[in-house]
C-alpha positions in Angstrom: 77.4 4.6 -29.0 76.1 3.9 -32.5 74.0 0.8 -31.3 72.4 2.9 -28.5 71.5 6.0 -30.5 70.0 3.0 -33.4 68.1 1.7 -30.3 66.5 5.0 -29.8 65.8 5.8 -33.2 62.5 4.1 -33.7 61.4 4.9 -30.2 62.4 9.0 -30.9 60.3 9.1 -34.2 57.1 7.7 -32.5 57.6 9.9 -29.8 58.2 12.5 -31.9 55.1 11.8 -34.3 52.9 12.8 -30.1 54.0 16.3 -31.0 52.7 16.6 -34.6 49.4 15.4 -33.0 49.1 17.8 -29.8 50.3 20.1 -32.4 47.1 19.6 -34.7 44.9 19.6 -31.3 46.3 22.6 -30.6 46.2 24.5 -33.8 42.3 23.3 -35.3 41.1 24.4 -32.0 42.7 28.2 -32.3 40.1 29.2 -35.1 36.7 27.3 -33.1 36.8 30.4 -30.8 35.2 32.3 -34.0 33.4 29.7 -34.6 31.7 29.0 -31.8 31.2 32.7 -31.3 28.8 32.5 -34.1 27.4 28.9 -34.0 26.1 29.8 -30.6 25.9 33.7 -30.9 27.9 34.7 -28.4 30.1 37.1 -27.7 34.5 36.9 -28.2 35.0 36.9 -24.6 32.6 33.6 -24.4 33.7 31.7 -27.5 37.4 32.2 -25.9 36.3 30.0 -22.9 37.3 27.1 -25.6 40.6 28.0 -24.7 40.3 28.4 -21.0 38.9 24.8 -21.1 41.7 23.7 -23.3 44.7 24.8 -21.7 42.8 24.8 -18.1 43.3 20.3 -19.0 46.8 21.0 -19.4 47.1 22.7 -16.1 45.0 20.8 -13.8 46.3 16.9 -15.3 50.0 18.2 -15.3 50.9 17.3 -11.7 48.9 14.4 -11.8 50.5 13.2 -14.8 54.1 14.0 -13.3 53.3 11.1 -10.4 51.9 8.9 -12.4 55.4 8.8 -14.7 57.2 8.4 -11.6 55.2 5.7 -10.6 55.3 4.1 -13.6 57.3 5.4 -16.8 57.6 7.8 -19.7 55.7 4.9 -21.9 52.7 4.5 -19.2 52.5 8.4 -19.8 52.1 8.9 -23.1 49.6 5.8 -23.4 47.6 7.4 -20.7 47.6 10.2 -22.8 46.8 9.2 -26.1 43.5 7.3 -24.3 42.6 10.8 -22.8 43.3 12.0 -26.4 41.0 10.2 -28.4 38.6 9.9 -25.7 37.8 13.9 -25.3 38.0 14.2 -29.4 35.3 11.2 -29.5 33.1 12.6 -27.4 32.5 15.6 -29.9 29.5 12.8 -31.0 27.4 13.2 -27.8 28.2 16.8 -27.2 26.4 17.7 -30.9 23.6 15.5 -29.8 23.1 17.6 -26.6 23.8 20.8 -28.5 25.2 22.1 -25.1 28.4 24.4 -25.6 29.1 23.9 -22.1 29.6 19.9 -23.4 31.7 20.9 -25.8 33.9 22.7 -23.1 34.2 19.6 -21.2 35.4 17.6 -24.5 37.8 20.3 -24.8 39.0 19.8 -21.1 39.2 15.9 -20.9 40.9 15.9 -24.7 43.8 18.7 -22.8 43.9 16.7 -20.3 45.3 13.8 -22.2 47.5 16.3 -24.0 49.1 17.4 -20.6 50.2 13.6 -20.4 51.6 14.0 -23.6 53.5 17.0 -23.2 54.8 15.7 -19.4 55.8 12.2 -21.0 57.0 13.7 -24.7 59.4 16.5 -23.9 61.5 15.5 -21.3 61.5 11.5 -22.7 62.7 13.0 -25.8 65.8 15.0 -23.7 66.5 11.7 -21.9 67.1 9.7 -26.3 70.7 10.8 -25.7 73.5 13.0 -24.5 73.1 15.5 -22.1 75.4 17.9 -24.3 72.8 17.7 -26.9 69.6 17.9 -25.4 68.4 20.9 -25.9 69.0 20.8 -29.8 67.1 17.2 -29.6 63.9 18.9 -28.3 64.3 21.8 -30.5 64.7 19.1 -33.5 61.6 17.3 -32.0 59.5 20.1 -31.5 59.9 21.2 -35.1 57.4 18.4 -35.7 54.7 19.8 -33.1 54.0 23.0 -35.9 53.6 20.4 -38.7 50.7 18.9 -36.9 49.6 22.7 -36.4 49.6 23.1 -40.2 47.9 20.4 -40.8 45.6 21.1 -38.2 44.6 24.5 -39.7 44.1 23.9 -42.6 41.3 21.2 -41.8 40.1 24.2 -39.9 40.1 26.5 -43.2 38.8 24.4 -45.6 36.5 21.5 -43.8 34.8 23.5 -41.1 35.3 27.6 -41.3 34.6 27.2 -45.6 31.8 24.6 -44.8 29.7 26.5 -41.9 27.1 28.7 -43.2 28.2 31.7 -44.7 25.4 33.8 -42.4 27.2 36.6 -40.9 27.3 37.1 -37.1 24.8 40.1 -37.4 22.5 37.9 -39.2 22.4 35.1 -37.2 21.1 37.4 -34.4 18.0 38.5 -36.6 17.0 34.6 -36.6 14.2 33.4 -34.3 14.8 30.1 -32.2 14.0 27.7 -34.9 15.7 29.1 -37.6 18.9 29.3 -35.3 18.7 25.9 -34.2 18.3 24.4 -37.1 21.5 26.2 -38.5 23.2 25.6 -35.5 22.8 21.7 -35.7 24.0 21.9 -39.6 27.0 23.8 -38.4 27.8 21.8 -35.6 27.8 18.2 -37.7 30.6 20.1 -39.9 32.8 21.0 -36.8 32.6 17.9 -35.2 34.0 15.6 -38.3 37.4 16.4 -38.2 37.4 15.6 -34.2 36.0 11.9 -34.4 38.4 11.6 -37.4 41.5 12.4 -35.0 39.8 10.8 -32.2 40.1 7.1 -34.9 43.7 8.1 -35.7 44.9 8.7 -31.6 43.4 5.5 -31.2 45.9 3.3 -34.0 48.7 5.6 -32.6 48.1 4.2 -29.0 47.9 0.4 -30.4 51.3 1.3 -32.2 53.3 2.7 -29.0 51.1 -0.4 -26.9 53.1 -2.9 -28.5 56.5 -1.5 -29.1 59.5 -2.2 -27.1 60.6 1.5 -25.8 63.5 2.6 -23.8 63.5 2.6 -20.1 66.9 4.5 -19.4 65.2 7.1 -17.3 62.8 5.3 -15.9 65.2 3.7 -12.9 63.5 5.2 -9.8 59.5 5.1 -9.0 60.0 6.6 -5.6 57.5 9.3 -5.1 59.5 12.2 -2.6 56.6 15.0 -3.4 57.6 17.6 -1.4 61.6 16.6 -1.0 61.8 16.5 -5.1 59.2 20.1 -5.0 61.5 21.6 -2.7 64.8 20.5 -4.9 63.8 21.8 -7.8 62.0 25.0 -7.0 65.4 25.8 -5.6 67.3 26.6 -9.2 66.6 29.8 -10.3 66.6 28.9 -14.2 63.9 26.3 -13.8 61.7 28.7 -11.3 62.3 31.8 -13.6 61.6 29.1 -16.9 57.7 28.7 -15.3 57.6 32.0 -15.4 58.9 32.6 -18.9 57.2 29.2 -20.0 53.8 31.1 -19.0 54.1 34.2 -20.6 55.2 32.9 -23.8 52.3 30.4 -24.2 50.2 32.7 -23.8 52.1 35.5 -26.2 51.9 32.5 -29.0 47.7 31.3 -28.4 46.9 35.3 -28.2 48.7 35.4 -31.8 47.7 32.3 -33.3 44.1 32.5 -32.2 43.2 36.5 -32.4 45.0 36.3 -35.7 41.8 35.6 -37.0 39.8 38.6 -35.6 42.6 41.2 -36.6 43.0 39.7 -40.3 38.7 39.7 -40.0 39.1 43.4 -39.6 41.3 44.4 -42.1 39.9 42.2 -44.7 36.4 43.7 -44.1 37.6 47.2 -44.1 38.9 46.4 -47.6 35.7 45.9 -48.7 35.4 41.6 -48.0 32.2 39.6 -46.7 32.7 38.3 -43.3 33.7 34.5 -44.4 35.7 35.3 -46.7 37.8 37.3 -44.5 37.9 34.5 -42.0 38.9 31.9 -44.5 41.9 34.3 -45.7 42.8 35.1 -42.3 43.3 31.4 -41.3 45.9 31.4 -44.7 47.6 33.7 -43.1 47.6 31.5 -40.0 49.3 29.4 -42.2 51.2 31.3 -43.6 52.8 31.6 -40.0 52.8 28.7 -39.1 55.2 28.0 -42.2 57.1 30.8 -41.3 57.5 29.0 -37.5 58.4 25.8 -39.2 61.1 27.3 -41.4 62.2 29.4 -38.5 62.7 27.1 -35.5 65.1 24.7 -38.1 66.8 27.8 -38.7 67.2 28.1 -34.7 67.9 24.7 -34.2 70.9 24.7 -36.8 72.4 28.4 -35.7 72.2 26.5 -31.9 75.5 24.9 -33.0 77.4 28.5 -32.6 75.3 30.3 -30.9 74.0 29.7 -26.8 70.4 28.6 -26.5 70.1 31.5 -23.9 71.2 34.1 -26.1 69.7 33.4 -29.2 66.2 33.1 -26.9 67.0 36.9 -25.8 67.4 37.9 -29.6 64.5 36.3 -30.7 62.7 37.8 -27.9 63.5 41.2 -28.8 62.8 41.1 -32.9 59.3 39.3 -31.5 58.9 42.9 -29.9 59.6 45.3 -32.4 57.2 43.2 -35.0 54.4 43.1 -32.1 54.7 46.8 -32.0 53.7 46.4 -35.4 50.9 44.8 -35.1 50.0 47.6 -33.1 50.9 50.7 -34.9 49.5 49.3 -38.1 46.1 49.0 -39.2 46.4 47.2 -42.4 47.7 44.4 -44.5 51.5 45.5 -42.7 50.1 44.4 -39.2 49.2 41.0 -40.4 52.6 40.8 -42.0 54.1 41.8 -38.7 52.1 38.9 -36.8 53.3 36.4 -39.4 56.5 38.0 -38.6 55.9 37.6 -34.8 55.3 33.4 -35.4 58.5 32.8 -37.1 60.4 34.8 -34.1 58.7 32.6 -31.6 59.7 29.6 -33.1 62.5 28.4 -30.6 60.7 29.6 -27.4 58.9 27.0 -25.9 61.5 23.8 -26.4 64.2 26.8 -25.7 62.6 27.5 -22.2 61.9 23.7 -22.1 65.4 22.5 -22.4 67.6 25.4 -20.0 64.5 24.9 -17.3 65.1 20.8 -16.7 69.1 21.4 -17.6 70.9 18.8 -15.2 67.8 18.2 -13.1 68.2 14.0 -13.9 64.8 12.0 -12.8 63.7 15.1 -11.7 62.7 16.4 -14.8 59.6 14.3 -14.5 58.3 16.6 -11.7 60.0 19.6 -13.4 58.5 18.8 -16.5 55.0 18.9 -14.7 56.0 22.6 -13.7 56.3 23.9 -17.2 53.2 22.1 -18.7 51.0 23.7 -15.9 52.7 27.0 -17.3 51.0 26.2 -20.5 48.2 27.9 -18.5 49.2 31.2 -19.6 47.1 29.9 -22.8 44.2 30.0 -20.7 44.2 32.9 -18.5 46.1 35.6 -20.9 43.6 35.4 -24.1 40.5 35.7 -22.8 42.1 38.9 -21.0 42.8 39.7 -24.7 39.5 38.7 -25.9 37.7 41.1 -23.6 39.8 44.3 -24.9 38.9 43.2 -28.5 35.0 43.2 -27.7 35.5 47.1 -26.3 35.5 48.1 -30.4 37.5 50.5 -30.3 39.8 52.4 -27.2 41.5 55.8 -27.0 38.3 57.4 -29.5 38.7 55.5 -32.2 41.8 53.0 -32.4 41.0 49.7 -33.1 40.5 47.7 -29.9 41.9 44.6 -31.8 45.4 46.2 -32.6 45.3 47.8 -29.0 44.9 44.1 -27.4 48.4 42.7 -28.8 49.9 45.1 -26.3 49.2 41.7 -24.0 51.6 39.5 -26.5 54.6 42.1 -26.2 54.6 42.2 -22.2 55.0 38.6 -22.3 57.9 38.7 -24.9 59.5 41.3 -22.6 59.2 38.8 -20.1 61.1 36.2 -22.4 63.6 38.1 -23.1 64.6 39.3 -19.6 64.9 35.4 -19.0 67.0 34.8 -22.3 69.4 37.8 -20.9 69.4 36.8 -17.1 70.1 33.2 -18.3 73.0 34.1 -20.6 74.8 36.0 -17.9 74.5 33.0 -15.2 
């Protein structure tokens, strides 16, 4: 037992290193939906097609992925992701030189796509490094990796493009005529793209690394590709349909908080009296600030797993996310961005929560099941631009901000979480 779990060791903390690095994908792309709203003066509802392209990668590649890691294994997964990876954060170079936002979209799309592989390969290769018994607490413990990459990720965000783009405001960029615009666009644009082609160099010494190192086949035994049989199988548990469901809501709870934490903090910050990029720059510490809070939180979740069920604890979790959404609501001042830094650390256990009782006991199906739940990740898609477009109203109801009014999208989809955490607990 000792000399298999030493076997899996080096294999679990390269595998485990994918999720810091989806994580920083992830998390340095939240704040570009401000900043292409300015760059390219357009409105929040456009600059949150960034994340429609992004997660839209993760749902169209996810089933695609799931055949391709039956057909070949977990390893031929994650390479294949890593070369998508690098390959959409590359082309950030030739989408500046067209100075096309659209291209920019389609970077986004073929870098998620490569993430998709990732998270289909990552997650359930990480439940297979080991005893059933323990799987769930495995992902949680890998998983507590992913928000570290996020950190990291926005705080390049904060400090090498959002403090480095020109401090015009939105309203004055829209007094510029074409030239003036396009030559501050271009300046802008070379500080966004740096961090990307940095990442994009880094992806591509992490694929070398995994290329060459000897990594477990265990649940790679059968390449037999039964589509529909396997489909019909496991669209047949109730825990793993229900978990596509609560897997989609609960993405898109966390990219509406993490992303429009930004505009809300913008908000109050300005009302106090700060310049627009300054309030930007000290919302995204705040972003930080929860993503801390996350960290802290989901080893605090993986540790209480011990005594508590996973089920449960994702019910309670659910709930205390709810009463600080309300909040975020009710508030409108420095306590509602406390509350949505409050929200982060409650959401901490969700998604590898959802993960692990979803593929419970489904074997070498998990490769297909795991395909369901990334393609859920397209609640990150669909649910914030739906957000987006009841921030651009201003205001609803006379004169309530339309920003606090929108998070009433984030606590539907905790209700939804939670009535899976309950119904979970009592089967």
């Amino acid at each position: 037992m000792k000399k298999e779990a030493n076997s899996y060791l080096i294999p679990f903390i390269l595998v485990t290193f994918c999720f810091a690095l989806w994580g920083f994908a992830n998390d340095i792309t939240n704040p570009m939906v401000k900043a292409f709203s300015k760059i390219f003066r357009m409105s929040v509802t456009d600059g949150a097609l960034v994340q429609m392209a992004f997660y839209g990668g993760y749902f169209c590649m996810a089933l695609p992925a799931a055949i391709f890691i039956r057909k070949y294994s977990y390893k031929a997964g994650v390479l294949m992701g890593l070369g998508l990876y690098a390959a959409g954060a590359l082309l950030f170079f030739p989408s500046k030189s067209i100075g096309l936002y659209g291209c920019f979209l389609m970077s986004y799309f073929i870098m998620t796509c490569g993430l998709s592989f990732l998270e289909t390969s990552c997650n359930p290769y990480i439940l297979s490094m080991g005893e059933p018994e323990t799987a769930t607490r495995r992902l949680n413990l890998a998983q507590c990796f992913n928000p570290c990459g996020s950190i990291i990720g926005m705080f390049v965000a904060m400090n090498f493009i959002q403090a480095k783009l020109n401090p015009m405001s939105s309203d004055e960029r829209a007094l510029l005529d074409d030239a003036q615009f396009e030559a501050i666009k271009n300046a802008d644009l070379d500080v966004l793209i740096s961090p990307y082609l940095a990442i994009g160099l880094v992806i591509v010494v992490m694929f070398l690394i995994i290329l060459f190192t000897k990594m477990p086949k265990n649940a790679d035994q059968s390449h037999d590709i039964h589509f529909m049989v396997t489909l019909k199988r496991i669209f047949s548990l109730p825990h793993y349909c229900e978990g596509v469901v609560a897997q989609f809501f609960y993405v898109g709870a966390q990219i509406m908080c993490w992303t429009f934490i930004i505009q809300y903090g913008t908000r109050v910050f300005m009302a106090e009296g700060m310049e627009e990029q300054a309030a930007e720059v000290l919302s995204q510490q705040f972003n930080i600030y929860a993503m801390l809070f996350f960290i802290c939180s989901r080893f605090i979740a993986t540790f209480l797993m011990r005594w508590v069920k996973p089920a449960k604890l994702l019910a309670a979790f659910a709930v205390l996310a709810m009463v600080f959404t309300l909040g975020v609501i009710i508030f409108q001042n420095r306590l509602g961005i406390y509350c949505l830094v409050c929200v982060s650390g409650c959401m901490s256990l969700m998604f590898p929560t959802i993960y692990g009782i979803a593929l419970d006991g489904m074997g070498d199906d998990a490769k297909f099941g795991a395909a369901g739940l990334i393609m859920a990740i397209l609640g990150g898609s669909v649910l914030p631009p739906l957000q987006a477009m009841i921030i651009d109203q201003g205001t609803v109801f006379g004169d309530f901000p339309a920003t606090n009014f929108s998070f009433i999208l984030p606590l539907v989809c905790f209700l939804v979480v939670c009535i899976y955490g309950m119904r979970t607990a009592k089967r």
